[in-house]
Structure formats: C-alpha cells, structure tokens
C-alpha positions in Angstrom: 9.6 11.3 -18.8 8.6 7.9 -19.8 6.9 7.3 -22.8 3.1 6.4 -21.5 3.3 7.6 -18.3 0.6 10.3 -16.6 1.0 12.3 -13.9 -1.5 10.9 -12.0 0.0 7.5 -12.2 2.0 6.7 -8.7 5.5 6.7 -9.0 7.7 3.7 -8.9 9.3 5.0 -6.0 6.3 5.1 -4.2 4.9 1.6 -5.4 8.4 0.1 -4.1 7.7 1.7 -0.8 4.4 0.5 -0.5 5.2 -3.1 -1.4 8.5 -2.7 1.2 6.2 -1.8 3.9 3.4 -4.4 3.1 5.9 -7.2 3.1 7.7 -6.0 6.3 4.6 -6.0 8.4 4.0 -9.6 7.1 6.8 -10.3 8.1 6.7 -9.1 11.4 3.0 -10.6 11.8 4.3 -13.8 11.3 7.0 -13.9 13.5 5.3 -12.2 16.2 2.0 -14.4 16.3 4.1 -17.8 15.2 6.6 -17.3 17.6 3.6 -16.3 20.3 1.8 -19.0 19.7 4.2 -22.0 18.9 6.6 -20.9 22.3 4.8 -18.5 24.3 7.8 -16.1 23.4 10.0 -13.7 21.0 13.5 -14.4 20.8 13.9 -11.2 23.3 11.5 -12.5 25.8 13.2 -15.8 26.1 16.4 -13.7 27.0 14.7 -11.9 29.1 13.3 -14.4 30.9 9.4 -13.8 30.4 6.5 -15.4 28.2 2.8 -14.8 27.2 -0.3 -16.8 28.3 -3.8 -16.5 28.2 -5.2 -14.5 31.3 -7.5 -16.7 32.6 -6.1 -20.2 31.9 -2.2 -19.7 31.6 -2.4 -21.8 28.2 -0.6 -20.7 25.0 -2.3 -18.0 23.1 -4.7 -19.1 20.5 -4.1 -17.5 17.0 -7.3 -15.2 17.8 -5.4 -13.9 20.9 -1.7 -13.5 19.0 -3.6 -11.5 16.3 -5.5 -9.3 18.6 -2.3 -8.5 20.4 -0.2 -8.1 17.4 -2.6 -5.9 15.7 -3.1 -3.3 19.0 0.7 -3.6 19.3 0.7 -2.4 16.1 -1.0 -0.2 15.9 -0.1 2.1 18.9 3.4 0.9 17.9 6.3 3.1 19.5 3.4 4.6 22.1 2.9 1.5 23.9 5.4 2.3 26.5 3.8 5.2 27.6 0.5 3.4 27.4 2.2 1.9 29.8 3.5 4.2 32.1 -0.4 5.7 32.3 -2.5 2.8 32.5 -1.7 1.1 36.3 -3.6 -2.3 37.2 -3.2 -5.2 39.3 -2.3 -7.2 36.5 0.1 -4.9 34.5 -1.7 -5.5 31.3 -1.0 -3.0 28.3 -4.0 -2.0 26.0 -2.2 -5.1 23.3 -2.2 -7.6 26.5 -6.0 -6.1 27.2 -7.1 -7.1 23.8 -5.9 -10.4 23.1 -6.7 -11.6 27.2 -3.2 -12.2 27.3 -0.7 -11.8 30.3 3.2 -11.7 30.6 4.7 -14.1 33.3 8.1 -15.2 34.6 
C-alpha cells in the first residue's frame, strides 16, 4: 500500500481512465465538428459520397449546429441506428440531424 494513501482516494487506474476517456471525446469533438464545419464532411462521408448542410439553407453548418449534432450523436452513440430505423420522415433526419437543423445530401 503506498505510504499516504486512503482508501477513499481514487485509484490511479481509475484517474488514468478518466483522463483517457476525457481526452478521447476531445478528440473526437474536434474532428467531428472541425471537419463538419470546415468541409461539410468526415473522411467516411467523403468516401461515401454524402455531406451535411444546414436544413433550411444548404450552407455549411455553423459551430452551434456541428455542436448540437455532435453532442446528440453522442450521446445516443451506438443507438442511433436504430433511432433510425424507428423514426421515418420525409427528410430522413436522425434525432442528431433534428437537433443541429442539419441534413445529409449527395
């Protein structure tokens, strides 16, 4: 046991964890909203052929828009494909697209 520790002091393993998480969703938040705003698209999108734009202009998102996006996406993480598969509009639009008034085009 180290010298001044307590047991109610966290772990290092758990501090490492937390800091490894933190700094990956920074990560991710940056090159998700840069890359959103600056091109329209993620690497993947631009292979696949597709983009994001406002809704109701077609402009490039504004870093309000990427955020909201990115921060639904997020959060509902590895469900938004079946958030997909439930919710059925004219538009496609997924509860991430809903909340930044963004849309994906070809």
């Amino acid at each position: 046991m180290l010298a001044n520790a307590s047991v109610l002091d966290p772990s290092p393993d758990a501090t490492a964890l937390r800091t490894a998480l933190t700094m990956t969703t920074l990560i991710a938040a940056a090159y998700f909203i840069g890359c959103w705003m600056l091109f329209g698209a993620t690497l993947g999108m631009r292979i696949a052929g597709i983009r994001v734009a406002d809704a109701t202009t077609g402009a490039p998102l504004s870093g309000g828009q990427a955020f909201r996006r990115f921060l639904v996406l997020w959060i509902i993480g590895p469900l938004a494909f079946l958030v997909m598969l439930v919710r059925r509009d004219a538009k496609r639009q997924a509860w991430y697209d809903l909340a930044g008034n963004t849309i994906v085009v070809q």
